[in-house]
C-alpha positions as CSV (number, residue, x, y, z in Angstrom):
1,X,-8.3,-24.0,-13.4
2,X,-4.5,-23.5,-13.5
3,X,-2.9,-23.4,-9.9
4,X,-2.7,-19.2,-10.7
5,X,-6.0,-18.3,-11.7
6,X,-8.1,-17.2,-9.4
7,X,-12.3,-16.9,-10.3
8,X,-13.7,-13.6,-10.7
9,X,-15.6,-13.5,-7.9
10,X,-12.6,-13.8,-5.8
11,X,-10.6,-11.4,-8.3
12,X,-13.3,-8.3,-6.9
13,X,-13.2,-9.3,-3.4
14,X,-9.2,-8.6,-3.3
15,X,-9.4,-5.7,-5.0
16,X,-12.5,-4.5,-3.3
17,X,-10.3,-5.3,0.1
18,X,-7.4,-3.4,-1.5
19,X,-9.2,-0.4,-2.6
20,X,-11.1,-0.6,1.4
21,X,-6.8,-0.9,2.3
22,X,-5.8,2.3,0.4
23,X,-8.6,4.4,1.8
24,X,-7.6,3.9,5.1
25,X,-4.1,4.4,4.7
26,X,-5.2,7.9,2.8
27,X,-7.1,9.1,5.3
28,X,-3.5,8.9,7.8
29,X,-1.7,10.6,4.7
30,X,-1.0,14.3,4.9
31,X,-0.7,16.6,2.5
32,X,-2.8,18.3,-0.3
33,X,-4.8,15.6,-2.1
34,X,-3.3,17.2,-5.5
35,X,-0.3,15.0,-4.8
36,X,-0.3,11.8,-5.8
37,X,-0.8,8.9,-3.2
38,X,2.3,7.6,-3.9
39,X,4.2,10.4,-3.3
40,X,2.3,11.1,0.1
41,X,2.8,8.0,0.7
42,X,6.4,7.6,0.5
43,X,7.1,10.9,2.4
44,X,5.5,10.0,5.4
45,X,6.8,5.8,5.4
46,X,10.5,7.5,5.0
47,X,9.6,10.4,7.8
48,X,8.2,7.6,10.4
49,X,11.3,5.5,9.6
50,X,13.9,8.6,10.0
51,X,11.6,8.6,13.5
52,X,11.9,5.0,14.1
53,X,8.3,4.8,14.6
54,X,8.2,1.5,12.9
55,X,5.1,0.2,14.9
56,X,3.0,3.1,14.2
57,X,-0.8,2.5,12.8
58,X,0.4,4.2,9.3
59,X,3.4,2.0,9.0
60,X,1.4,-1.4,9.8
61,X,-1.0,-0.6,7.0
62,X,1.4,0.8,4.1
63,X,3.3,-2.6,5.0
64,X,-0.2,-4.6,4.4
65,X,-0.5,-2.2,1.3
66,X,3.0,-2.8,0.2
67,X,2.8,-6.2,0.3
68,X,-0.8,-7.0,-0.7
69,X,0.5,-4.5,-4.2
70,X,3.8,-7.1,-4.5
71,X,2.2,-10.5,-3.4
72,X,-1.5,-10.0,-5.4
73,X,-0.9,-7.8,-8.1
74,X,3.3,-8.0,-8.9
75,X,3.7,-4.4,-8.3
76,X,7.1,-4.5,-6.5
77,X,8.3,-1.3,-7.4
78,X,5.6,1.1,-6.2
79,X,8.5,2.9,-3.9
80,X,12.0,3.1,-5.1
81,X,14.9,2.2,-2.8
82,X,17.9,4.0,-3.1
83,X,20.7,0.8,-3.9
């Protein structure tokens, strides 16, 4: 196997642990679910940041989210940041 590939087996069990990751966080999201995740998502990370409630149960799990989307899957631009 090349050092990147990863056996299907293992493949399903992170996204399995990812999808488990997302419902969690959804079920701290406000909001209609007629918007998207992403959007709810963002709102509420940028409205606990303007609060500075950085250790918050919602913040700790978008960051796992965040960075399980960036390091697993090289989504790294699932939330825009204003430059």
């Amino acid at each position: 196997m090349v050092e990147d590939e990863i056996s299907l087996p293992e493949g399903l069990a992170m996204v399995e642990e990812t999808l488990v990751l997302i419902r969690e966080v959804e079920a701290l999201l406000a909001g209609p679910s007629t918007v998207s995740f992403r959007e709810r998502l963002i709102v509420r990370k940028e409205e606990l940041e303007k609060a500075g409630e950085l250790e918050n149960p919602f913040m700790q799990k978008a960051a796992l989210l965040l960075a399980r989307y960036e390091d697993l899957f090289g989504v790294d631009d699932f939330i825009d940041y204003e430059a």
